[in-house]
C-alpha positions in Angstrom: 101.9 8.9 7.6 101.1 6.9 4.6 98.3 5.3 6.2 95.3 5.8 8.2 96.8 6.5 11.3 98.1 3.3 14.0 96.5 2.9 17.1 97.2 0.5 19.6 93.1 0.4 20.0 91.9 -2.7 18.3 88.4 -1.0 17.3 90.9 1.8 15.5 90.0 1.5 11.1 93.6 1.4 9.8 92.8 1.8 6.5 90.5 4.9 6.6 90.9 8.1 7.1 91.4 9.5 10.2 93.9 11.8 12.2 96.7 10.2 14.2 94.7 11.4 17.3 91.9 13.1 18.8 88.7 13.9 16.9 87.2 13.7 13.2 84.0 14.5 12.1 82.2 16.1 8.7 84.6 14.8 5.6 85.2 18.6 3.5 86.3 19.6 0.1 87.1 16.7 -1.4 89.2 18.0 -4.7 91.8 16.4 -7.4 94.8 18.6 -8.2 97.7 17.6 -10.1 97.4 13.9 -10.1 96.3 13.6 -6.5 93.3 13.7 -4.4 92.8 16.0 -1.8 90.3 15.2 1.2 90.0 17.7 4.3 88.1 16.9 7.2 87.0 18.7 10.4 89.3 18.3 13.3 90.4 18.7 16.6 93.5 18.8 17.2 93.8 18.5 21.1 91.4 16.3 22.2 88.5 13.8 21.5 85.6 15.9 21.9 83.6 18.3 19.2 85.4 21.7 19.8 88.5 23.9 18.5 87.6 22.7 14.7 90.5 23.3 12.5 90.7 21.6 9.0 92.8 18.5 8.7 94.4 17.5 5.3 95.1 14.5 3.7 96.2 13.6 0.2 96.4 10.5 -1.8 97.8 9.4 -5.9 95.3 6.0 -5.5 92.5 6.9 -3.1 94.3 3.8 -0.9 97.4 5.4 0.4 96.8 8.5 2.3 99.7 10.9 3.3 99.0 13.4 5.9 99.6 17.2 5.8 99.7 20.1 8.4 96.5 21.6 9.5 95.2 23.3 6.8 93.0 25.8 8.7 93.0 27.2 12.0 90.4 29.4 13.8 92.1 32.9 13.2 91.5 35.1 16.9 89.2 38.0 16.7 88.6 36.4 12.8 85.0 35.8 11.2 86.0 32.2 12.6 87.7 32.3 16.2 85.2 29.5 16.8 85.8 27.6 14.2 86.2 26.5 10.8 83.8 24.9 9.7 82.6 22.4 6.9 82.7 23.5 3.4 84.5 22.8 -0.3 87.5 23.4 -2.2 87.4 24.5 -5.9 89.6 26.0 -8.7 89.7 29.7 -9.1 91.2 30.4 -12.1 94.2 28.0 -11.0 94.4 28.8 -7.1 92.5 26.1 -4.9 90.1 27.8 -3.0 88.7 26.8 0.4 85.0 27.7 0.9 83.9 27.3 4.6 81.9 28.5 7.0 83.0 30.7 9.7 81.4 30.4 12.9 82.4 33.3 15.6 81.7 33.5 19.9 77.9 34.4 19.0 77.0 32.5 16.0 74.0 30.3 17.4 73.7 28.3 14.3 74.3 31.3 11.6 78.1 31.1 10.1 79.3 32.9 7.5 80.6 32.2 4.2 84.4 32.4 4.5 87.4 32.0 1.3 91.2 30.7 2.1 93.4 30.4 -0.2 96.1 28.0 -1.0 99.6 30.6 -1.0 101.1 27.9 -3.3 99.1 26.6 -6.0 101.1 24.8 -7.9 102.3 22.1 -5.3 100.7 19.4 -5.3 100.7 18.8 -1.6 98.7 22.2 -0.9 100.2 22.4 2.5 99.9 26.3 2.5 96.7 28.1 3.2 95.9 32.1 3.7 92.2 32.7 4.9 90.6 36.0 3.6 89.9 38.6 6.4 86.6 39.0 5.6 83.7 36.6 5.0 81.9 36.9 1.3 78.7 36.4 2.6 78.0 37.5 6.6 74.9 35.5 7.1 71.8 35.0 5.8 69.4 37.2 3.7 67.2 38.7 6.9 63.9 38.4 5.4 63.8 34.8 5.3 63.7 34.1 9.4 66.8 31.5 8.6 68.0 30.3 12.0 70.3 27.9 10.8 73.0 28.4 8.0 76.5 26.7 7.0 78.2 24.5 4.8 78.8 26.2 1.8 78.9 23.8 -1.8 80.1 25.4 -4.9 79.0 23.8 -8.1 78.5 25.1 -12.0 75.6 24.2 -14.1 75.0 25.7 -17.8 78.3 27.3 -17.6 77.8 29.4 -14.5 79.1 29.2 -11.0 76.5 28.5 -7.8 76.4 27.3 -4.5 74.0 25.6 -2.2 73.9 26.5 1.6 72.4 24.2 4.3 69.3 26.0 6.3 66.6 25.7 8.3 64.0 28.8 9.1 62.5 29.6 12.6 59.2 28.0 11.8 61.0 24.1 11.1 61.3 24.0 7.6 64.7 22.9 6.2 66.1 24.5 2.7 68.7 24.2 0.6 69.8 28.3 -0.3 71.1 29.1 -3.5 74.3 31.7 -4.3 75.4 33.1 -7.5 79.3 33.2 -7.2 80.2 33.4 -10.9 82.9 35.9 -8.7 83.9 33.9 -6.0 84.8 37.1 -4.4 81.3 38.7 -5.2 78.4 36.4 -4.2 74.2 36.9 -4.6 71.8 35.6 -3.1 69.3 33.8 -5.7 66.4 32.5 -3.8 66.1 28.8 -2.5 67.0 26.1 -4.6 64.3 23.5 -2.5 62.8 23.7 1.0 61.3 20.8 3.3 57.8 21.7 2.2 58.4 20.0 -1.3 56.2 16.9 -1.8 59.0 14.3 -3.1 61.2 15.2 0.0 58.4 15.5 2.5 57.5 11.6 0.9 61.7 10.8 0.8 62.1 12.1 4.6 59.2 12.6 6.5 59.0 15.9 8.4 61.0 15.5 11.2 64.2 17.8 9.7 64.6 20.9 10.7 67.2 21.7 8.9 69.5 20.6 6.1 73.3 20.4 6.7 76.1 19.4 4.2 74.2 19.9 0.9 76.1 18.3 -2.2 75.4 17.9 -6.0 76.3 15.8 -8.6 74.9 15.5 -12.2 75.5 12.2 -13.8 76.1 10.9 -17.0 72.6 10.8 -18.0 72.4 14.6 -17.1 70.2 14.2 -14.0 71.4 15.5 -10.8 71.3 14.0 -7.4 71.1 16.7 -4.3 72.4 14.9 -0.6 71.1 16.1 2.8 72.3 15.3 5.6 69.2 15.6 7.9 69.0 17.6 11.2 66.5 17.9 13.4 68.3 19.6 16.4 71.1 16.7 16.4 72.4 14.8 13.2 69.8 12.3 12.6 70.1 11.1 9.1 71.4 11.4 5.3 69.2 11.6 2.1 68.6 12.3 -1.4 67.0 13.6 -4.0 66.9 12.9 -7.9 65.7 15.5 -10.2 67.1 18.6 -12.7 68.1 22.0 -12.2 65.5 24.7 -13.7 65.7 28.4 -14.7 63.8 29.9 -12.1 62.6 33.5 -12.2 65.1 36.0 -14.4 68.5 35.1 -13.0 67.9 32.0 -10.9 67.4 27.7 -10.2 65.0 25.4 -8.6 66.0 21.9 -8.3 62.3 19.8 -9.5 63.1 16.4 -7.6 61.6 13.7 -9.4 62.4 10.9 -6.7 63.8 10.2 -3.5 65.2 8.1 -0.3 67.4 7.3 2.1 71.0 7.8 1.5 72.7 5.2 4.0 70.7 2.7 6.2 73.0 2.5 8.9 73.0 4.3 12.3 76.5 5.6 12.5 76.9 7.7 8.4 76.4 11.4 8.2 77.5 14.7 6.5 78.4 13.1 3.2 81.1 15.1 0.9 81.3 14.6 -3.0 83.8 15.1 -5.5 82.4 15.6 -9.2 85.3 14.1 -11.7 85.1 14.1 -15.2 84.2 10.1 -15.6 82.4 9.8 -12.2 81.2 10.8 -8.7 83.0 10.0 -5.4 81.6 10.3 -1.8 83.3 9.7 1.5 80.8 10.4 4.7 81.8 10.3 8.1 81.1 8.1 10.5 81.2 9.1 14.7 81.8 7.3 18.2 78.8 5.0 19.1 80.3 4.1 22.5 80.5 5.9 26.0 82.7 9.0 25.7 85.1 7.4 28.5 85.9 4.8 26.3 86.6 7.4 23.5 88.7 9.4 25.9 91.0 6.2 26.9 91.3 4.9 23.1 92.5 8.6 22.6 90.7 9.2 19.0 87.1 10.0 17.9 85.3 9.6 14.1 86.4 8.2 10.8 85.7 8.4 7.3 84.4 5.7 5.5 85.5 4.2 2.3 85.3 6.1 -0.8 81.9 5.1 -2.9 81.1 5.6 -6.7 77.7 7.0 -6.7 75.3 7.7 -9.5 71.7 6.5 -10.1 69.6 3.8 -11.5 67.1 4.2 -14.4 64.6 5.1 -11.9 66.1 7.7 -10.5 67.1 5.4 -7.0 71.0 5.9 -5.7 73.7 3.5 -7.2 76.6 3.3 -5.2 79.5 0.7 -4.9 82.8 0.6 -3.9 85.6 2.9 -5.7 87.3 0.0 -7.8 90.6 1.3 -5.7 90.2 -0.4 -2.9 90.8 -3.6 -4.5 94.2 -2.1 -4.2 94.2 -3.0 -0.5 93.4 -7.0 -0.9 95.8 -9.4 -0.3 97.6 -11.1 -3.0 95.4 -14.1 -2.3 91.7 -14.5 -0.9 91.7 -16.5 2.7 88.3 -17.9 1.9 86.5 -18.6 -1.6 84.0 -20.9 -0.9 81.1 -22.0 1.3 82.1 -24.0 3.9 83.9 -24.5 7.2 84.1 -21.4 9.9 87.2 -19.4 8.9 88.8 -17.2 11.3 88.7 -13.2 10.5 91.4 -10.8 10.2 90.6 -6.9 12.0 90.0 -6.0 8.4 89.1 -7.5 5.2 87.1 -7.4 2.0 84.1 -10.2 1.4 81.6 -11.0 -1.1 78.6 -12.9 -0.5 76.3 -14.2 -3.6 73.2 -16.4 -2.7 70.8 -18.2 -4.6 68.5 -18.4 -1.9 68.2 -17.4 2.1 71.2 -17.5 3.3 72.7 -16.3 6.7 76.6 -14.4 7.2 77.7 -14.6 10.5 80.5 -12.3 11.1 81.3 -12.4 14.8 80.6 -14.5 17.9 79.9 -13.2 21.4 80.9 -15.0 24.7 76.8 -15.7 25.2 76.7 -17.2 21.7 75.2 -14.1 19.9 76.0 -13.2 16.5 77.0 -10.5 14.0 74.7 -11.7 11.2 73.8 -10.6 7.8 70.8 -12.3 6.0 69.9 -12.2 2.7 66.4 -13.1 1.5 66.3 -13.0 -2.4 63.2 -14.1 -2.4 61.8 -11.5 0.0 64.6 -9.0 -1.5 65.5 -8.0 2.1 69.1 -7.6 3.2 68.9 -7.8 7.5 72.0 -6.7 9.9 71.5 -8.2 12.7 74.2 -6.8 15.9 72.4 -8.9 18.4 74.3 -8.7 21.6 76.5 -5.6 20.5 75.1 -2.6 22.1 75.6 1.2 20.7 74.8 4.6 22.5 72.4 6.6 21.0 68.2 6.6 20.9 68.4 4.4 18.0 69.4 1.5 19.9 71.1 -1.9 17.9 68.1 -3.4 16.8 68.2 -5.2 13.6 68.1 -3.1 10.3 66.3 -4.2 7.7 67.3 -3.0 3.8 65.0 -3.7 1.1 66.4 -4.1 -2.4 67.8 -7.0 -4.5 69.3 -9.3 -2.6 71.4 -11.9 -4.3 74.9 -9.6 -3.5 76.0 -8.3 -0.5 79.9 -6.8 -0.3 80.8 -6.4 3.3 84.1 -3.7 4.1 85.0 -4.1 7.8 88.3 -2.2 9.3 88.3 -2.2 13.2 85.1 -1.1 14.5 83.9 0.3 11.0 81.3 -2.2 8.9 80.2 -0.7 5.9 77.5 -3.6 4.0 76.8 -2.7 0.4 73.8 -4.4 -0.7 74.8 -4.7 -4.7 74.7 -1.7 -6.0 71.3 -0.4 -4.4 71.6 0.3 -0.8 74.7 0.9 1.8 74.4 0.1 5.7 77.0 2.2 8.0 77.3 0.9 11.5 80.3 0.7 14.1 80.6 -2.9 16.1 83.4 -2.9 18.7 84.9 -6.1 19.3 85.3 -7.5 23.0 88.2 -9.4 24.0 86.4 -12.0 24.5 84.3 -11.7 21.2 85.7 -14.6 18.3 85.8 -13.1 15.0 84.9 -15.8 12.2 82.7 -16.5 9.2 80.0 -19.2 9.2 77.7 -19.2 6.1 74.9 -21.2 5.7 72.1 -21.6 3.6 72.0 -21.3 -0.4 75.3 -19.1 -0.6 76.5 -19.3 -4.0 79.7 -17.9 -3.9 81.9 -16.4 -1.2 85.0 -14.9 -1.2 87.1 -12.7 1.6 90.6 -10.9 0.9 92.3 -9.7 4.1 93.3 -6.0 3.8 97.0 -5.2 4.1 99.1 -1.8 3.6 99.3 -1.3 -0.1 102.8 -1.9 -1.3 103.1 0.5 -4.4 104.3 4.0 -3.8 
């Protein structure tokens, strides 16, 4: 398909990435070859539910329209990962792309191994062809460090050398972040631990409730400071972060990443396990973003999970995340916007594209319940406070649907809503992730009021370029 897939399930995104059916979750080496972008993703294949994870495979020439492949890779029986393939990276070995995942066998409880595939036919573009390596590079991890979590293998270089970062958490509640030297991707060492949950800017940046860190990702940006992701875990997902700082020679043939600041990575209640692709002129991220309804409605609708918009990220002066919209969305709007000013209420399309700037408070209502609740947005300048309000649209989880409140220059906020997927970008400081499924009886239509400044909306619509 050229296109996230159709559904016949109004809260389906049709314009992200997702699998024609069944279930989605942790986005996984991201990776640019021969003109195209590469994205896998963990998947089941036959069914809705977390379980059997294979790695889906999509591929795109303008980051808008995605064509999708066979399964990449499948649990091999009696293999390092009859359980499942889990979440890793893709890089170039000396011209092959290489997958680098974890392997999770029958008895893993939370320790996977370190597992290569290969693709069997490098030079096609579509790299439809994968052979997995019988036996794992790394087993598990070093036995002296009471690690009772480990997975999700990241492969990065720094000063000319290969590394990679492995999510962990140790037996008494620490989370770490384990570092590899695979100058050899065939021939890996362990090198100590790049950062644990003990250091003082990520105790101050995430509190202590993580017991482990999943999904770790680097990127170094232009100023030559790099940013480390989390995504948190403290038994369940629970949140994403990260850290700005350098990479240090540690000891005779190691690293240390000194964090310098902090925070969270998305606001929102439904965003987790972040992956990042490093290019040349900048930094992409897609993060995944799961089910916050009852599982029977998930089973009916027949599809679970979705991956959210690319983002650009890199950092501010200060060291705080930047992160916007990849410009190649823009690819998706309309030829003309359906709203460009303040004004009347203007019926919304099941996806679209709007900017909001105010001069002062001003209040975005998105969506109207039977009771008369609304989706809201507001936006205090003066305060600097963004608000989501989701009133009378409930979500499972602890969390709850109360309001969330963002705190960051407010004059801008871009709003990216497909189906049941909101995405609020608050300029370029701060992102909110949440899922809102519409009821039939829900009206979907814009009322602004206040000091808006400008506003203006673009419905989305399949891209007509090939």
């Amino acid at each position: 398909m050229s296109l996230a897939a159709q559904s016949t399930d109004p809260s389906a995104p049709r314009f992200r990435v997702r699998p024609p059916a069944n279930w989605i979750n942790d986005p996984n080496g991201p990776f640019r070859w021969r003109g195209r972008h590469h994205l896998f993703y963990q998947h089941n294949p036959d069914a809705p539910v977390h379980a059997n994870v294979h790695w889906g495979h999509v591929s795109s020439h303008d980051l808008v329209h995605w064509e999708h492949h066979p399964i990449a890779l499948t649990p091999t029986p009696g293999g390092p990962d009859e359980a499942g393939c889990w979440s890793g990276c893709v890089v170039d070995d000396d011209g092959v792309p290489t997958a680098v995942y974890t392997g999770v066998d029958r008895q893993h409880t939370g320790l996977g191994s370190i597992c290569l595939a290969r693709a069997l036919v490098p030079e096609d573009e579509t790299l439809t062809d994968w052979r997995p390596l019988a036996t794992p590079v790394v087993t598990g991890p070093p036995a002296d460090l009471d690690v009772v979590m480990f997975r999700d293998p990241f492969v990065f270089r720094s000063e000319g050398r290969r590394w990679a970062a492995v999510g962990a958490g140790h037996a008494d509640g620490t989370p770490s972040v384990l570092l590899y030297d695979c100058d050899d991707l065939a021939d890996w060492r362990f090198a100590g631990v790049l950062l644990d949950g003990n250091d003082p800017v990520a105790v101050d940046a995430f509190g202590d409730k993580a017991v482990g860190w999943e999904c770790p990702q680097l990127y170094v940006t232009a100023g030559g400071e790099w940013v480390l992701v989390l995504s948190l875990w403290d038994g369940d997902p629970c949140s994403t972060g990260y850290l700005t700082g350098r990479l240090r020679p540690y000891g005779e043939d190691g690293l240390r990443f000194e964090a310098r600041v902090g925070g969270r990575l998305d606001h929102g209640r439904d965003f987790y396990a972040p992956a990042v692709l490093q290019e040349p002129e900048r930094a992409l991220m897609w993060g995944w973003s799961w089910e916050a309804r009852e599982q029977s409605e998930v089973d009916r609708a027949g599809w679970a999970g979705v991956l959210t918009a690319p983002r650009v990220v890199d950092t501010q002066p200060d060291g705080s995340l930047r992160v916007v919209p990849a410009p190649e969305l823009e690819l998706l709007r309309a030829d003309g916007p359906f709203v460009t000013a303040p004004g009347c209420p203007t019926p919304l399309p099941e996806a679209y594209d709007l900017t909001v700037t105010a001069s002062g408070r001003t209040t975005v209502s998105l969506l109207r319940s039977a009771s008369g609740a609304e989706l809201r947005i507001l936006l205090d300048p003066e305060e600097g406070t963004v608000t989501l309000d989701r009133g009378d649209w409930p979500r499972t989880g602890p969390e709850g649907a109360g309001p969330i409140v963002v705190r960051a220059p407010a004059g801008e906020v871009r709003i990216l809503v497909d189906g049941s997927l909101l995405e609020l970008f608050v300029g370029d400081r701060a992102t909110v992730t949440e899922r809102v499924y519409r009821r039939p009886d829900d009206v979907p239509e814009l009322v602004v009021t206040g000091s808006a400044a400008a506003v203006t909306g673009w419905e989305l619509v399949p891209p007509t370029h090939e």
